[in-house]
C-alpha positions as CSV (number, residue, x, y, z in Angstrom):
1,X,64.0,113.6,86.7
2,X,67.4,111.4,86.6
3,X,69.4,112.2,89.5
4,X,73.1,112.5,88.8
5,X,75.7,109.9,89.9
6,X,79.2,110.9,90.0
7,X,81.4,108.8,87.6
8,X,84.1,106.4,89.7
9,X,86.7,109.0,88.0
10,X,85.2,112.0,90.0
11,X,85.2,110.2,93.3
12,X,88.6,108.4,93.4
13,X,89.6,112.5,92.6
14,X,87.2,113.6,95.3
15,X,88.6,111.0,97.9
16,X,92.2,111.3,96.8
17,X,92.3,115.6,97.6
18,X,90.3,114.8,100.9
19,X,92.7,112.0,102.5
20,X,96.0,113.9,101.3
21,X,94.6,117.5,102.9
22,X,94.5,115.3,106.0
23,X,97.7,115.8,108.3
24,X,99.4,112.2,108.0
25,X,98.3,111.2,105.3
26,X,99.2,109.8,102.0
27,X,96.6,108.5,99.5
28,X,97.6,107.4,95.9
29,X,95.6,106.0,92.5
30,X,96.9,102.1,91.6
31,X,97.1,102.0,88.0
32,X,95.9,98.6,87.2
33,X,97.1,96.6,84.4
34,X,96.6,93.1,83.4
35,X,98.8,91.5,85.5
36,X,97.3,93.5,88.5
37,X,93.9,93.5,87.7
38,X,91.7,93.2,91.2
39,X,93.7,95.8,93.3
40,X,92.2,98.6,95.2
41,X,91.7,101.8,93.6
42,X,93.2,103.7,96.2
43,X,96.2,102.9,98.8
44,X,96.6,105.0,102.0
45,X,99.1,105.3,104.5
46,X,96.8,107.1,107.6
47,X,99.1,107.6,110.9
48,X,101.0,104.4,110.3
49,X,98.2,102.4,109.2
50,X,97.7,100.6,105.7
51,X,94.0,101.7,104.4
52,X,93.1,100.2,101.0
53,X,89.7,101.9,99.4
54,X,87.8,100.0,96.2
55,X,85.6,103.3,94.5
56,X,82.5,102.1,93.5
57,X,79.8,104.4,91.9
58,X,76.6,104.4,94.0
59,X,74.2,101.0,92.7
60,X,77.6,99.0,91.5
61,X,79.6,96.0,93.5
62,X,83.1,95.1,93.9
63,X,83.8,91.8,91.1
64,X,84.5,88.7,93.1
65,X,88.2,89.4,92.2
66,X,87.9,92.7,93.7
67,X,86.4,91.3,97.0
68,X,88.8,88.5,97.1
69,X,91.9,91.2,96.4
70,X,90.4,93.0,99.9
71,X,90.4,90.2,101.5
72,X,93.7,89.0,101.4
73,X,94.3,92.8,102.2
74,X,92.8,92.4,105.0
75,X,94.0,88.9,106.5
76,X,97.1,90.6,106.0
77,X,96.4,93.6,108.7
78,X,95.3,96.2,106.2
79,X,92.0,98.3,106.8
80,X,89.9,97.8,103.7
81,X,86.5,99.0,102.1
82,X,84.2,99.4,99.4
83,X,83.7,103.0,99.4
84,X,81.4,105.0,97.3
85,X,81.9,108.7,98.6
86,X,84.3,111.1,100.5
87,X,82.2,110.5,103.4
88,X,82.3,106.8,102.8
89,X,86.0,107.4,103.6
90,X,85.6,109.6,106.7
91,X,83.4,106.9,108.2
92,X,86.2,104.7,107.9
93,X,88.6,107.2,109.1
94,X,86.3,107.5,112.2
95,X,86.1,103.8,112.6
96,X,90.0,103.0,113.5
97,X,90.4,106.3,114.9
């Protein structure tokens, strides 16, 4: 028997209700184009600080354009991951807390 993976879809919509339930909180989808192709799936403002989520399903990996995007995220002060679940997310969450 398969077991079910969520599509990326389901769990940026999944993350997205979670983190803007939270009290100060704001959590959006970047709509990617061509000329911004690399860029986090999800930007957060969390209690004043910049968190920047890439949605993965479960088994797949960030492109190298996609890890390198995070990086420069990162060296910049934001808090960044490759998240593949709402509870992904609350790990973080707990991390800079």
């Amino acid at each position: 028997m398969k077991k079910h993976i969520p599509t990326e879809k389901s769990i940026v919509k999944g993350i997205l209700e979670y983190l803007n339930k939270l009290p100060g909180c704001k959590a959006i989808k970047f709509q990617g184009t061509i000329n911004r192709a690399g860029e986090p799936d999800i930007f957060c403002c969390y209690k004043g600080k910049m968190l920047l989520f890439e949605v993965k399903r479960p088994g797949n990996k960030p492109t190298m354009l996609q890890e390198a995007t995070l990086g420069m995220w990162h060296e910049a002060g934001a808090v960044t991951a490759v998240v593949y679940s709402v509870d992904d997310v609350k790990k973080v969450l707990e991390a800079i807390s």
